[in-house]
C-alpha positions in Angstrom: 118.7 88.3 161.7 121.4 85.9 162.2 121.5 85.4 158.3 121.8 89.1 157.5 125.0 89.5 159.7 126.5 86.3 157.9 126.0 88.0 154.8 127.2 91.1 156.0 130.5 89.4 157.1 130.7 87.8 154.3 130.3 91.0 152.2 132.6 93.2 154.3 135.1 90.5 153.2 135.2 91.0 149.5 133.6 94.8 148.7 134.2 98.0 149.2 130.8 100.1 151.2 129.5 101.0 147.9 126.7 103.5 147.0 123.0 101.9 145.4 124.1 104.5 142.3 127.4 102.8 142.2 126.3 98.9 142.5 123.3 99.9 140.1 125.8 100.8 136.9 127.9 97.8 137.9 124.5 95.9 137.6 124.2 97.6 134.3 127.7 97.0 133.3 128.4 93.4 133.4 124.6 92.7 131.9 126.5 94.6 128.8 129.1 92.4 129.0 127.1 89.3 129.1 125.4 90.0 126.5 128.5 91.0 124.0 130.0 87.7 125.1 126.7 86.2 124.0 127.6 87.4 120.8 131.2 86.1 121.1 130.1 82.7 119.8 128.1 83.6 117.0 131.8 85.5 116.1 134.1 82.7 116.7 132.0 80.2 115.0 132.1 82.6 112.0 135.9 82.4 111.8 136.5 79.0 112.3 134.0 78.2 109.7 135.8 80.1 107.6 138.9 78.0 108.3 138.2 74.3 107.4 141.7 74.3 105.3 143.5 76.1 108.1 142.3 73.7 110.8 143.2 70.8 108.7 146.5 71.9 108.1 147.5 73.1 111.6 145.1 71.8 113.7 142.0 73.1 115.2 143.5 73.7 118.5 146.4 75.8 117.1 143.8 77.4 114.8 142.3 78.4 118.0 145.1 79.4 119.9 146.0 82.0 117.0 142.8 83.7 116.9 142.6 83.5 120.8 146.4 85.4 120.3 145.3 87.9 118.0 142.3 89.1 119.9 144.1 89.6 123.0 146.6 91.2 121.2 143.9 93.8 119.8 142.7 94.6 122.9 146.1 95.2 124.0 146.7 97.2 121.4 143.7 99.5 122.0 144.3 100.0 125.5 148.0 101.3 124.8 146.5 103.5 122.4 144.2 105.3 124.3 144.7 105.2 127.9 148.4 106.3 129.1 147.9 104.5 132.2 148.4 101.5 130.1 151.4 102.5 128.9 153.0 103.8 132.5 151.2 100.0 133.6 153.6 98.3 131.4 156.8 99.7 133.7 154.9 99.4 137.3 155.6 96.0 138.6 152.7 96.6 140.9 150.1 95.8 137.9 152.2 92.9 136.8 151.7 91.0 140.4 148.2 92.2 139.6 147.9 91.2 135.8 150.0 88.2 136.0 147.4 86.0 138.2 144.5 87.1 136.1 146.2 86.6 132.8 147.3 83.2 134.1 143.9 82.1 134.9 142.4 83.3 131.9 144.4 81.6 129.5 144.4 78.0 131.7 140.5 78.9 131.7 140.4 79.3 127.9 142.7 77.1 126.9 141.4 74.2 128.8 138.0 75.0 127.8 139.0 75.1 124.2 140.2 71.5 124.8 138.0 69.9 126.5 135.2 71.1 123.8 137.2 69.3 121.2 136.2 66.2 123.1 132.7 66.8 124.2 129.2 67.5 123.2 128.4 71.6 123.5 125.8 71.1 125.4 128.0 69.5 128.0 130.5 71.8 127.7 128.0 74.4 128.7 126.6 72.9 131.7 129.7 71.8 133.3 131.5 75.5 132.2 128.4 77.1 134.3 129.5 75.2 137.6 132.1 78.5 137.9 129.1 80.1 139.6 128.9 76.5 142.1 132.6 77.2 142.4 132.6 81.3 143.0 130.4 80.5 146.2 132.2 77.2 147.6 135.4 79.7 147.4 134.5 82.5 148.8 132.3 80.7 151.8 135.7 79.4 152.6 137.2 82.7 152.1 134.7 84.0 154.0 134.5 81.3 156.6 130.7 82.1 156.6 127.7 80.2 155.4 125.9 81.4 152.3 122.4 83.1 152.6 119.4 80.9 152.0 118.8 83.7 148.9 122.1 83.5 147.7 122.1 79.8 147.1 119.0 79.6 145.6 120.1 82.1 143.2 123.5 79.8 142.6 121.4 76.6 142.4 118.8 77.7 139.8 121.6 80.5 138.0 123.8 77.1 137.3 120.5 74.7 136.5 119.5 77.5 133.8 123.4 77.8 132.1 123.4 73.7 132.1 120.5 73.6 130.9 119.3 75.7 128.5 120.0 74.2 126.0 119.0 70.4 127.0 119.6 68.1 129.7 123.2 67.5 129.3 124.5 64.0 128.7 127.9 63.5 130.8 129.9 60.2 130.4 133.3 61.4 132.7 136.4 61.4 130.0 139.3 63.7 129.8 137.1 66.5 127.9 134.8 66.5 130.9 137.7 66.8 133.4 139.3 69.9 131.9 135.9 71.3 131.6 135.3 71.0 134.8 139.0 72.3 135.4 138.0 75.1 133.6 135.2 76.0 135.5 137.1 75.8 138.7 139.8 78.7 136.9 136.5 80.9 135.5 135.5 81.3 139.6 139.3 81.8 140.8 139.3 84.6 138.2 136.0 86.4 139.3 137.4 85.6 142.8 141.3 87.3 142.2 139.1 89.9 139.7 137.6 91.4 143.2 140.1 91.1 145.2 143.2 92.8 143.0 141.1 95.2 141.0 140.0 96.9 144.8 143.6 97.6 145.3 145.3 98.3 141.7 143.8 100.2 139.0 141.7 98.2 136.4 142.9 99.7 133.6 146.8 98.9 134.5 145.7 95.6 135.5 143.8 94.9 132.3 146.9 95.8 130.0 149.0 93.8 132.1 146.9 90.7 132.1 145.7 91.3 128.6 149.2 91.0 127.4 150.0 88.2 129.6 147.6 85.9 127.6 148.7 87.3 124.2 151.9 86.0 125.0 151.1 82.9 126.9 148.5 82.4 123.7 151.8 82.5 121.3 153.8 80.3 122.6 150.5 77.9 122.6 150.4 78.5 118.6 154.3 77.1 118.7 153.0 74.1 120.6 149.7 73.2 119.1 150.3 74.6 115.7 153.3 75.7 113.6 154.3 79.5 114.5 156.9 79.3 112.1 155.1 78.7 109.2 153.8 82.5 108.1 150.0 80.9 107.0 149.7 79.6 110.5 149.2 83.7 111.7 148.4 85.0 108.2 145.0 83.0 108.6 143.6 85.5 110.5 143.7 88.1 107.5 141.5 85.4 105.9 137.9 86.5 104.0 135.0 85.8 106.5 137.9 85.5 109.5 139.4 89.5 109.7 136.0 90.9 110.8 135.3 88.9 113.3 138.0 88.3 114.9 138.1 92.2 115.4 134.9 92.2 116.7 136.3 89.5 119.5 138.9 91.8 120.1 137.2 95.1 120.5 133.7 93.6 121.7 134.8 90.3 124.0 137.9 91.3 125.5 138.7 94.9 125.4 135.1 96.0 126.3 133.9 93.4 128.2 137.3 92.8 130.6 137.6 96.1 130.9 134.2 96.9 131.6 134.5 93.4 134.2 138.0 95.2 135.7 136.2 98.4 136.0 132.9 97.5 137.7 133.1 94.3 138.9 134.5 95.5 142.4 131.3 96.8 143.1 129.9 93.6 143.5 129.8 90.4 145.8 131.7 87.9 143.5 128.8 85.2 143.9 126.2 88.0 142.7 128.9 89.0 139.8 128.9 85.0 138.9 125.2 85.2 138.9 124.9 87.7 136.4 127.5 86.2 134.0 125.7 83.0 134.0 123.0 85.0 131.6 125.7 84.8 128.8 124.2 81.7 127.4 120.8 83.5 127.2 122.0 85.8 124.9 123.7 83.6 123.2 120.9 81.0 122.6 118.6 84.7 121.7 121.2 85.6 119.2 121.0 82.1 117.7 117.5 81.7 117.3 117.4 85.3 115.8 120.3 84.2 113.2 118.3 80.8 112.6 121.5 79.1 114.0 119.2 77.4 117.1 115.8 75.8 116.8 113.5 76.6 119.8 113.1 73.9 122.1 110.8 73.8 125.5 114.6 73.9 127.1 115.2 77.3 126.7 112.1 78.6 128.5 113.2 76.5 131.2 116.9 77.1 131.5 116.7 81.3 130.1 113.8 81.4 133.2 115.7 79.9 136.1 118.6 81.9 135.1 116.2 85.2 135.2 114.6 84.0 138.4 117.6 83.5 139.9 119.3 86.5 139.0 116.5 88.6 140.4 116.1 86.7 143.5 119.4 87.6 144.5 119.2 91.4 143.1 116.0 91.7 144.9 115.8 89.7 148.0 119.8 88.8 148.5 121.4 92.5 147.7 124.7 93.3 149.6 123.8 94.6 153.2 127.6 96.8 153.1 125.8 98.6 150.2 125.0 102.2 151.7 122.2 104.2 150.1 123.6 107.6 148.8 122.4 110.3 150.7 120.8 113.2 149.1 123.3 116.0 149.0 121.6 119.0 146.9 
């Protein structure tokens, strides 16, 4: 009993009283985007394959930072096309308070992840990128001032051991790479975090032009620092054969659709259980992989894709929000 009002508190503090219809497509909606952003990887790696002479000539970090800059800059693009809040967005300094913190803490999030994977082995990368979900719940317990649920921090516990470990135990040695990873994962939970708590009170799609165009433009400058923005090649590149399609796809697929969709549905959610469910992305990832022949099959990724399921059913099942009211049948 005394667990269930914890939680309750706790839940009262980030959510709105949401309907089961309504927390069941936000369920729906960020396993969508999970996937996509498993495919995300399979898209990237296809560019910067593509770009051995680029990279050698700028730099892979500025290589990056350009295709980072043009697919936030698609997705910007899209969204002024087709939704005229976006536009109106653009002149309400409401959704720039909103979009500024977000688009902030995406690019530091991105950028130091791109980093610190220049140093470190992927596998790492991946394990110590999952402790955002570690993070989300430290945060908002704090937040909160309430103790997690028992459920909830199993699901955290074996959610972060699946992400870290799907794809092998992971092999740390503490350098710089590992640091900013670890930075990074610290920024991915204050996102989810700020994600909830602006996108309750400003509308999502102002907030995701806003912050969408914050990081195309933070993402510039980065190409100045990291690469050479005024050589015409260093942005041309992403016109390249084998590099154009994808990076589209990363526009349209992982950041217009799946922030959007995240902005959109997100709210509906506890940000732990939110965390939870992004943690599958490596799942997909790893399924898309083996299905391209891009990942051998190892006894890992039973192990890690299984705790990851369990855990994200545990807390779906057995840990759902107790502020969620059951819609009452009206007809």
């Amino acid at each position: 009993m005394g667990e269930s009002k914890a939680a309750s508190n706790d839940a009262d503090f980030f959510a709105l009283n949401v309907s089961f219809e309504q927390r069941r497509k936000a369920i729906y909606a960020l396993l969508a985007v999970t996937l996509v952003w498993g495919a995300t990887f399979i898209w990237m790696k296809q560019a910067l394959d593509n770009l051995e002479l680029e990279k050698a000539q700028f730099g892979k970090n500025g290589v990056i930072a350009t295709l980072v800059a043009a697919r936030f800059a698609i997705a910007t693009i899209v969204m002024l096309t087709f939704f005229p809040k976006a536009r109106t967005a653009l002149l309400d300094k409401e959704m720039w308070k909103g979009g500024l913190p977000l688009g902030i803490l995406m690019f530091l999030a991105y950028f130091s992840q791109m980093v610190g994977l220049d140093d470190i082995d992927p596998s790492v990368s991946a394990f110590l990128t999952s402790l955002y979900v570690v993070f989300t719940a430290l945060v908002t317990t704090y937040l909160a001032k309430k103790k997690p649920t028992r459920i909830m921090f199993s699901g955290v516990l074996l959610a972060t051991f699946g992400a870290g470990f799907i794809k092998g135990p992971p092999h740390v040695e503490w350098g710089i790479g590992e640091v900013l990873t670890v930075i990074c994962a610290v920024l991915f939970a204050l996102h989810i975090i700020f994600t909830q708590r602006i996108t309750l009170i400003r509308d999502p799609i102002g907030i995701s032009t806003t912050s969408f165009t914050v990081v195309t433009i933070l993402s510039i400058l980065m190409v100045f620092v990291l690469g050479d923005g005024g050589d015409t090649k260093q942005w041309t590149l992403v016109a390249s054969d084998g590099v154009f399609w994808p990076v589209l796809l990363l526009g349209l697929g992982g950041t217009f659709f799946c922030l959007l969709l995240l902005n959109l549905y997100q709210r509906y959610l506890h940000p732990v259980q939110a965390a939870i469910i992004y943690a599958l992305e490596p799942v997909w990832a790893t399924a898309i992989g083996l299905s391209l022949g891009m990942v051998d099959w190892t006894f890992w990724i039973a192990v890690g894709g299984g705790s990851l399921f369990i855990g994200n059913i545990i807390v779906e099942t057995l840990g759902a929000s107790p502020n969620v009211e059951q819609e009452k049948i009206t007809n």
